[in-house]
C-alpha positions in Angstrom: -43.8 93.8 -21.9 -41.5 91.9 -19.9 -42.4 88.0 -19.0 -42.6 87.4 -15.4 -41.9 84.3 -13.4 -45.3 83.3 -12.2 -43.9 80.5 -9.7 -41.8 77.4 -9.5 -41.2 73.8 -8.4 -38.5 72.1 -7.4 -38.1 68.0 -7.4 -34.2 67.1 -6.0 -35.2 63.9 -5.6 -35.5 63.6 -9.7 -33.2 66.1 -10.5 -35.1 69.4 -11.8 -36.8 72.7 -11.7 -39.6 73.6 -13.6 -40.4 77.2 -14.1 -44.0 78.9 -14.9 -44.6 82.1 -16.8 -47.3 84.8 -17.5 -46.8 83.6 -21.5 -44.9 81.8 -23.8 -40.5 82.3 -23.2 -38.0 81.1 -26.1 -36.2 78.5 -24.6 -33.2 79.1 -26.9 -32.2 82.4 -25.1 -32.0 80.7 -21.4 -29.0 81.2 -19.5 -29.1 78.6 -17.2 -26.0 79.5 -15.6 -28.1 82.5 -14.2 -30.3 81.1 -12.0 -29.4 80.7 -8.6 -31.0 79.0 -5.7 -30.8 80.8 -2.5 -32.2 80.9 1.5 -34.5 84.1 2.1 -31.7 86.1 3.3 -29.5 84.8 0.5 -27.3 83.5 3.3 -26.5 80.8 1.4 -26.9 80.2 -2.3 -25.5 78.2 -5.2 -25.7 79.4 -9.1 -26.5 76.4 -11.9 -23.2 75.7 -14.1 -24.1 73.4 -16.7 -27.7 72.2 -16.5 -30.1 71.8 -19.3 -32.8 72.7 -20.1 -36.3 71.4 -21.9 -36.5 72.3 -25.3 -40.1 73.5 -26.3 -40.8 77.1 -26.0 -43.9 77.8 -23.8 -45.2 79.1 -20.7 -43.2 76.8 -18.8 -39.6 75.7 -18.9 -38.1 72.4 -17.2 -33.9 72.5 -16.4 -32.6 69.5 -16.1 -30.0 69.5 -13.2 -26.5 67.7 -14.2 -24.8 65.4 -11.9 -22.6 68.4 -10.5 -25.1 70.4 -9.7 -27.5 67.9 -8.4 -25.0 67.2 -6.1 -23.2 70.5 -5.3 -26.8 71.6 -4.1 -26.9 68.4 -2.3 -24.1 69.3 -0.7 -25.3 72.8 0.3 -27.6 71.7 3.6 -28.4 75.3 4.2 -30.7 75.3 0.6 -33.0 73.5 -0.9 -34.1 70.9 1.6 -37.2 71.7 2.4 -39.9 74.6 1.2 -38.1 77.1 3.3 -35.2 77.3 2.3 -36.0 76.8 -1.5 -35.6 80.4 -3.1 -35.3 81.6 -6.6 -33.3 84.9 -8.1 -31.8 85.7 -11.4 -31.0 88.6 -14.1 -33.4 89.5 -16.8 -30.7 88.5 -19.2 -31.3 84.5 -18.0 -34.9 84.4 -20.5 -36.7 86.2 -23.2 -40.3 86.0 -24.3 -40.8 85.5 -28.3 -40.8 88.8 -28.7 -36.8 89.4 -27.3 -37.9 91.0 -24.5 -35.9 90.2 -21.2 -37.8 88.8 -18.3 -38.7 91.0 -15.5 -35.3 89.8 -12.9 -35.8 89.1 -9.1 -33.0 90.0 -6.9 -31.1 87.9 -4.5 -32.8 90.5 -1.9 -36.3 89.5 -2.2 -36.2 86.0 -4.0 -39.3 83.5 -5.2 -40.2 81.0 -2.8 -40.6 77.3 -4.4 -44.5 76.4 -4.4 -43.7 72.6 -4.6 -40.7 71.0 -3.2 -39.6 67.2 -3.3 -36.9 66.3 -1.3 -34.6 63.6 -2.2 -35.5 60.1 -1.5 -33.4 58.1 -3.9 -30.5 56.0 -1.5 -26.9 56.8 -3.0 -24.9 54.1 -4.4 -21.3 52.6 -4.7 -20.5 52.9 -8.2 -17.0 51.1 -7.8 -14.2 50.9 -5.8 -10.2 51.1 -5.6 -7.7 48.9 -3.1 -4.4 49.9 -2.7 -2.1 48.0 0.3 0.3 50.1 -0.2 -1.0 52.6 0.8 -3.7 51.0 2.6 -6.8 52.6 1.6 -10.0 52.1 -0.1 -11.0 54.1 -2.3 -15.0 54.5 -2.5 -16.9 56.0 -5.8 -20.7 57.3 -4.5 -23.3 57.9 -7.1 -24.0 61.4 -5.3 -22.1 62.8 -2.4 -22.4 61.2 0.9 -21.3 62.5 4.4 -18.4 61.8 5.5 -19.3 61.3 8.9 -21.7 59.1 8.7 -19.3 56.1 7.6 -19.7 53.5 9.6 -16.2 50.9 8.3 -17.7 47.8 10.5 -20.6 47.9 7.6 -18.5 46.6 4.6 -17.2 43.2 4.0 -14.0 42.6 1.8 -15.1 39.0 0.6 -13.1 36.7 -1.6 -15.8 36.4 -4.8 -19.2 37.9 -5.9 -20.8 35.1 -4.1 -19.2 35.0 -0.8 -16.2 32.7 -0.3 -13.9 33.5 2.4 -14.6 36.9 4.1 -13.7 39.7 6.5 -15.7 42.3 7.8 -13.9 45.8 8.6 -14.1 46.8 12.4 -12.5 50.3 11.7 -11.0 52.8 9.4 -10.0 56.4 9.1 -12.0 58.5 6.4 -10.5 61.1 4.3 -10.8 63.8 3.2 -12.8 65.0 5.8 -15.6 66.7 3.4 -18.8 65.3 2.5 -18.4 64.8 -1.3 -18.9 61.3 -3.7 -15.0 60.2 -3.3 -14.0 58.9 0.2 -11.2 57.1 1.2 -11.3 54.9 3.6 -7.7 54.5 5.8 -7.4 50.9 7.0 -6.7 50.4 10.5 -3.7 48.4 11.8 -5.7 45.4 12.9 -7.9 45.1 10.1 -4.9 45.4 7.8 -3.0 42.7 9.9 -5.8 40.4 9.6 -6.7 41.0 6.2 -2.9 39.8 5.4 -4.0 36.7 7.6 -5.9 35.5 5.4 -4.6 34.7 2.4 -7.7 33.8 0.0 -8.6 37.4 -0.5 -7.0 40.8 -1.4 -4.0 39.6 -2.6 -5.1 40.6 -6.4 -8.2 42.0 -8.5 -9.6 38.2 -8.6 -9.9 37.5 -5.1 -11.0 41.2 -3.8 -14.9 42.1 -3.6 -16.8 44.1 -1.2 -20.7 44.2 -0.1 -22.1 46.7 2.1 -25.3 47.0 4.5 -27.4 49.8 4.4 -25.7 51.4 7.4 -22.4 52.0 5.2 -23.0 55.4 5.0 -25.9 58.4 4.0 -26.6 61.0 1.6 -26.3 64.6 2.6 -30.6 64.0 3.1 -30.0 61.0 5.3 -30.8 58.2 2.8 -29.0 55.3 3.7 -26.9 53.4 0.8 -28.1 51.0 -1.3 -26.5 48.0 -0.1 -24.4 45.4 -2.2 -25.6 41.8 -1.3 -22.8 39.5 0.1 -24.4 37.0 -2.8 -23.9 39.8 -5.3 -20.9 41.6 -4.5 -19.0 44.5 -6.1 -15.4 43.9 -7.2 -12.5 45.9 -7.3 -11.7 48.1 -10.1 -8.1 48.9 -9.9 -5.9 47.0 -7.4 -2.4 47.8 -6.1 -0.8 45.5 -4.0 1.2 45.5 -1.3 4.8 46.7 -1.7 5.6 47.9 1.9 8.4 45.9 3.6 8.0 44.7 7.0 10.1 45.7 10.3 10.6 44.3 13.3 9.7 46.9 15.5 10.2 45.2 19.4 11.3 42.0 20.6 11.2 40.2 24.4 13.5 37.7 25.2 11.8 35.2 27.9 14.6 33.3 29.5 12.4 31.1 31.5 11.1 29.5 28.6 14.1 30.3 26.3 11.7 32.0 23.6 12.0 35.3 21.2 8.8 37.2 20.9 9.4 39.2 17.6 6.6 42.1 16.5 6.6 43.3 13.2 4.4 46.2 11.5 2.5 44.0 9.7 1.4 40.2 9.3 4.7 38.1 8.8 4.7 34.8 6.8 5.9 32.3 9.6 7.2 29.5 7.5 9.8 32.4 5.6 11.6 32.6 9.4 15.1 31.4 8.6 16.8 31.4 12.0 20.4 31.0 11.0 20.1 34.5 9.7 19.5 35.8 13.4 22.2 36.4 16.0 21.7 37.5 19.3 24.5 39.2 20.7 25.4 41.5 24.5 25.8 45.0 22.6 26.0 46.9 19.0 29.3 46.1 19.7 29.9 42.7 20.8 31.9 40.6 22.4 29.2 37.6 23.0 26.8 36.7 20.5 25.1 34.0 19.5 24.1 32.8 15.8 21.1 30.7 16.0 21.4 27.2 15.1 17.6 26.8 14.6 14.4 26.5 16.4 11.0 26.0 16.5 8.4 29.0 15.1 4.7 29.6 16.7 1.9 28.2 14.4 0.1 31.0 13.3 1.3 34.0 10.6 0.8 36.5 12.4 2.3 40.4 14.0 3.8 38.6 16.5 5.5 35.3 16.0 7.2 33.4 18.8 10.5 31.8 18.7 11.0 28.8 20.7 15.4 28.2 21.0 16.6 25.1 20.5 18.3 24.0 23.7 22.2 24.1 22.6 21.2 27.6 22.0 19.3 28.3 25.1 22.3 27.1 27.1 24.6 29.0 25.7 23.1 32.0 27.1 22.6 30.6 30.5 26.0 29.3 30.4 27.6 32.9 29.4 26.7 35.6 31.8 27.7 38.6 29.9 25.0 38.0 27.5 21.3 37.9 27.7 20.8 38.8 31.5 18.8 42.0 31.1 17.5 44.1 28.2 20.7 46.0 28.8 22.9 43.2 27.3 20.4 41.9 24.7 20.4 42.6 21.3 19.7 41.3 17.9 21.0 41.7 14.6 20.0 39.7 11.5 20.5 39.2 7.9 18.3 40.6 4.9 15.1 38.2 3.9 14.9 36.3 7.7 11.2 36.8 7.4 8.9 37.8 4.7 5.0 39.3 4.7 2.2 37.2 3.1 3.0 39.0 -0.1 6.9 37.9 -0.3 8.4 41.2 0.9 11.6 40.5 2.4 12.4 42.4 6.0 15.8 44.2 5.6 19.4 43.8 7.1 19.6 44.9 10.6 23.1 45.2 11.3 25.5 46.2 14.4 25.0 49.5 14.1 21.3 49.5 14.0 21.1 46.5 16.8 17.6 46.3 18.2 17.7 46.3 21.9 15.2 43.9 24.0 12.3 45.6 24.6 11.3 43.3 27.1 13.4 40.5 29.4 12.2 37.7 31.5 14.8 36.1 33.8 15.3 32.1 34.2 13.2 31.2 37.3 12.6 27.7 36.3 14.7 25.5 38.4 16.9 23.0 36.8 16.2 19.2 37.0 18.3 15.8 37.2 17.6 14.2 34.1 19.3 11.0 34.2 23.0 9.9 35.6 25.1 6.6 35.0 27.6 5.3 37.6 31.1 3.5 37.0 32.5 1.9 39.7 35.3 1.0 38.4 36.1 4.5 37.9 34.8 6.3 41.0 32.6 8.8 38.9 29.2 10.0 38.7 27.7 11.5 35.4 25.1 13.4 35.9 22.7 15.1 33.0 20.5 18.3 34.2 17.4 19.8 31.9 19.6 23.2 31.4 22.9 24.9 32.1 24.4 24.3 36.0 26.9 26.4 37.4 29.5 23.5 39.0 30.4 26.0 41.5 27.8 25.5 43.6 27.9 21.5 43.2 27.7 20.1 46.6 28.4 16.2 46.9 27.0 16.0 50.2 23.2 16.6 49.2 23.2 13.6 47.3 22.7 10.0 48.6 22.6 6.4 46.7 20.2 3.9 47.1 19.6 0.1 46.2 15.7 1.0 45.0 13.1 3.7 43.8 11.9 4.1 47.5 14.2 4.0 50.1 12.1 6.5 52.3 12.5 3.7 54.8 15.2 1.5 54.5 17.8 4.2 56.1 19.9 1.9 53.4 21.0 4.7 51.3 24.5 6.0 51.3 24.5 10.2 51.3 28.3 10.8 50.2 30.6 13.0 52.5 33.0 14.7 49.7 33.8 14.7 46.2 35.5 16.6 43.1 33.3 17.3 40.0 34.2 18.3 36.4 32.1 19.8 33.3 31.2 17.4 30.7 29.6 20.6 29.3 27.7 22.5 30.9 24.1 20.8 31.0 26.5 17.6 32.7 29.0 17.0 35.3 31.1 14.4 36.5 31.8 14.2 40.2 34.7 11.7 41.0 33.9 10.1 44.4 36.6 10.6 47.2 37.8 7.2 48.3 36.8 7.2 51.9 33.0 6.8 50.3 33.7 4.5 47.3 35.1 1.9 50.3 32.1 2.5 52.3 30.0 2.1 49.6 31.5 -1.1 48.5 30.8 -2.3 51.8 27.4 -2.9 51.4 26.5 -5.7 49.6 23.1 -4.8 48.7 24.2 -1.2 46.6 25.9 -0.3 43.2 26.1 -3.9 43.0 24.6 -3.5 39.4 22.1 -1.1 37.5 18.9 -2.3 39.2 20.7 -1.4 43.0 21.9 1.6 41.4 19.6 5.0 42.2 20.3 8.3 43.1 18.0 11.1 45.3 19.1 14.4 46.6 18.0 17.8 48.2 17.7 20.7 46.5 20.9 22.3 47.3 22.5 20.1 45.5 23.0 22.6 42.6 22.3 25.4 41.3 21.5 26.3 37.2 23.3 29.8 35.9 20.6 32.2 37.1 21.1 30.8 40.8 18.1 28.5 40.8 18.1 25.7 43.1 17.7 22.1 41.2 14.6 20.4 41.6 14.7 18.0 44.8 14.7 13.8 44.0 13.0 12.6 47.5 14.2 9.1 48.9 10.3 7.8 48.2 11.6 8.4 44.5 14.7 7.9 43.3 15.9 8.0 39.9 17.5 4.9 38.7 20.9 5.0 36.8 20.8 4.9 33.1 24.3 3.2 32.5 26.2 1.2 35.0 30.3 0.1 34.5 31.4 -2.6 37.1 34.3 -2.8 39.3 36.7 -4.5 36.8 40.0 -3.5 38.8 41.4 -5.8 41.0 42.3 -4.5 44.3 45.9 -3.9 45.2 47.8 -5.7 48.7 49.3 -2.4 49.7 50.8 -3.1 53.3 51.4 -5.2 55.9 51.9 -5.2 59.8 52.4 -8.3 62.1 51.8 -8.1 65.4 54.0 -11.5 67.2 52.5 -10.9 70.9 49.1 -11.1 69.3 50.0 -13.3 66.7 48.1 -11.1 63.8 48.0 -9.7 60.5 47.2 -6.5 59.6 46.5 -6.5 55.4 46.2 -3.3 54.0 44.5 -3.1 50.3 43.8 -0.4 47.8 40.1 -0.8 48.2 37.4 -2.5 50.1 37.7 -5.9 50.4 35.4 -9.2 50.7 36.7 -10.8 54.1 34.5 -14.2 53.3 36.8 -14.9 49.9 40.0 -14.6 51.9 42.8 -17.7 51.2 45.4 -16.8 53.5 47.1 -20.8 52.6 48.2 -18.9 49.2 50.2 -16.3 51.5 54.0 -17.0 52.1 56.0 -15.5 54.3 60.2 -14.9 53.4 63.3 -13.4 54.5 63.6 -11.4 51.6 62.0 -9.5 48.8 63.3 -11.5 45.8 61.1 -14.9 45.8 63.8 -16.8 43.7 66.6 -15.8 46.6 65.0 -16.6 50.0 66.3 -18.7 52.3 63.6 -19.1 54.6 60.1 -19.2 53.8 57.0 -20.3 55.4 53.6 -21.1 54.1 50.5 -19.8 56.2 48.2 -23.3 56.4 45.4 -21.4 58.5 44.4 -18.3 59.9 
């Protein structure tokens, strides 16, 4: 007589089945590979593989379920998770009684039901874990399949040793593959990544890279939440790969107005490796203008985007050349291999004419220029004046400015405002204006100005200049004028030029080079002669009075 399979239970939370007979089977003959478990309808249904099984014979047999078919069942959500969907079938070749006789089969068409099931209750666990920044995923070891969906990144923290140290919680991530199963990777996102490079104490090798996780991590395929890993007790890395990727600069905006280079990379540069002489910035992949840079000054922080702030030589070189650096149509860059590096050393590569990044971005110069400082010599007639940036001496108009004998001269009316003059480029952040002699003599009338660098200040409208992009300079009012910074006196004694007497009236008319003081005049040193030569005059007379 054939044994028969009185009824059976099924505990997934521990891992087996245990199966009840009308007698005694010989556990030696069981096929375990023959038992399947199965819905009613045997819509769904999975067939044991290499479970074991108890070893007494009896009237009862325990199978042990192995770790893949704990959780390929597991994985299964249409069987075995609850009583009604918890069906038994299998051959009569899977048992024998002692006697060798096959047990009595039950077909996949009308299956056992379970009589006691246990569903699983035991939270999975991270068994270890893989970092690679390279290719920029973690790679995540379960205990027992988990689903995939339920991975929430913002639940695990990379941290910088078992105990804590410095840390950095995930905001996002990208899981693959997309299957529930016990190996997931998790796919860094951008920002994370960027950050993570930020900070230097952690990830950059297997002694410095731990994770912890909450509960909310992720869940089995039965909705147990992890087990966490306590940020006091965290789980480290078991292989690490570091980064190799090399950086590029993907954009950059040239900002005119406050003569900086916004540079974005793909990933978190090192700002201290920026060598600037290794960048040039130039009006085409082909050019005829270009600048080298002769330095400058990098943003603080290491970071996607770092900002380049142009030393002013270098900024006025653009303004000062108009074929260059005007709109993103004529702005490139170029630059050698290793400018800038990532946090782990790798070295950004040669972008050369050929590849020449065009600005993504432009900002035009709409800062007005300023007068810095100026010095007058009066012995030579000239102004030198200093402006914050690049003028264009073509729009130089004399006749804006006006000289003054203090800071506020609002309301004196003292000041002098000049009627003419010729200017010449210093370079082009200063110019030199020669003064046209009509005003030189009138100012060397008045006693009280340009007598020295305390009566020596300057104030002017705004029209006075313009820089290279066509902005106006910055007004100096009357109420405020700015004071020379170097002052040369009139060293050159004035020149007798001409003469004209007038007998009827009985005058002189002296003509001189430059302005004159009346109040020093001498005229008993003046001699009057019949001829040019004094050593062959026959006549002469001496003026006594006049």
């Amino acid at each position: 007589t054939s044994p028969i399979l009185s009824e059976f239970n099924f505990d997934l939370d521990l891992g087996y089945l245990t199966l009840y007979f009308d007698e005694s089977v010989d556990v030696s003959t069981i096929e375990v590979n023959l038992i399947t478990l199965q819905t009613q309808t045997n819509s769904f249904n999975y067939t044991l593989s290499d479970s074991s099984s108890s070893l007494v014979d009896g009237p009862s047999v325990s199978i042990f379920l192995s770790h893949t078919d704990s959780d390929n069942i597991k994985r299964i959500t249409q069987i075995a998770t609850s009583r009604n969907n918890s069906f038994i079938s299998f051959p009569s070749q899977m048992i024998t009684d002692m006697f060798a006789n096959y047990i009595t089969p039950i077909i996949s068409s009308n299956p056992t039901q379970v009589s006691i099931y246990t569903q699983d209750r035991t939270p999975p666990s991270i068994l270890r874990f893989d970092i690679d920044l390279t290719a920029e995923q973690i790679t995540l070891y379960f205990s027992e399949s988990v689903r995939y969906l339920t991975l929430v990144a913002s639940q695990l923290t990379l941290q910088e040793h078992s105990s804590g140290g410095v840390f950095y919680m995930l905001t996002n991530g990208t899981v693959s593959p997309q299957i529930d199963d016990t190996i997931l990777i998790l796919t860094l996102s951008q920002y994370d990544l960027n950050n993570i490079k930020y900070l230097t104490e952690i990830l950059t090798d297997r002694s410095n890279t731990y994770i912890s996780v909450t509960t909310r991590f992720v869940q089995d395929m039965n909705g147990n939440y992890v087990e966490s890993i306590l940020y006091n007790n965290s789980l480290q890395v078991s292989n690490f790969t570091e980064d190799n990727i090399v950086p590029e600069m993907l954009s950059f905006h040239l900002d005119m107005d406050t003569s900086s280079l916004h540079l974005t990379f793909s990933e978190t540069v090192n700002r201290n490796s920026f060598q600037p002489n290794l960048m040039t910035i130039q009006n085409d992949k082909l050019p005829y203008t270009f600048l080298t840079l002769s330095g400058g000054m990098v943003s603080e922080r290491n970071s996607t985007e770092i900002t380049i702030y142009l030393d002013t030589p270098d900024s006025n070189f653009l303004k000062q050349h108009t074929s260059i650096a005007t709109s993103t149509s004529n702005t490139f860059v170029t630059f050698s291999y290793g400018i800038i590096q990532d946090m782990n050393d790798n070295a950004i590569q040669q972008v050369n004419n050929d590849s020449a990044i065009q600005a993504l971005n432009f900002t035009d110069d709409i800062t007005p220029p300023k007068l810095l400082s100026f010095s007058f010599d009066l012995d030579t007639a000239q102004l030198f004046l200093s402006f914050s940036e690049s003028i264009n001496g073509n729009s130089f108009d004399p006749t804006q400015l006006t000289l003054q004998p203090q800071v506020n001269a609002s309301n004196l009316g003292s000041g002098y405002t000049l009627t003419g003059g010729n200017y010449t480029h210093e370079n082009f952040t200063s110019l030199v204006t020669t003064l046209i002699s009509t005003d030189l003599n009138e100012l060397k009338k008045i006693s009280f100005l340009i007598t020295s660098i305390n009566s020596t200040f300057i104030s002017h409208t705004h029209e006075l200049i313009k820089d290279m992009n066509r902005n106006f300079v910055v007004p100096i009012f009357s109420s405020m004028g700015l004071q020379a910074i170097n002052y040369s006196t009139d060293t050159t004694p004035p020149i007798f030029q001409s003469w004209q007497i007038d007998l009827n009236a009985g005058e002189f008319s002296l003509s001189f080079s430059e302005t004159v003081n009346s109040s020093t005049s001498n005229f008993s040193r003046m001699t009057l002669s019949d001829r040019f030569d004094p050593d062959n005059y026959s006549v002469f007379i001496v003026i006594e009075q006049g």
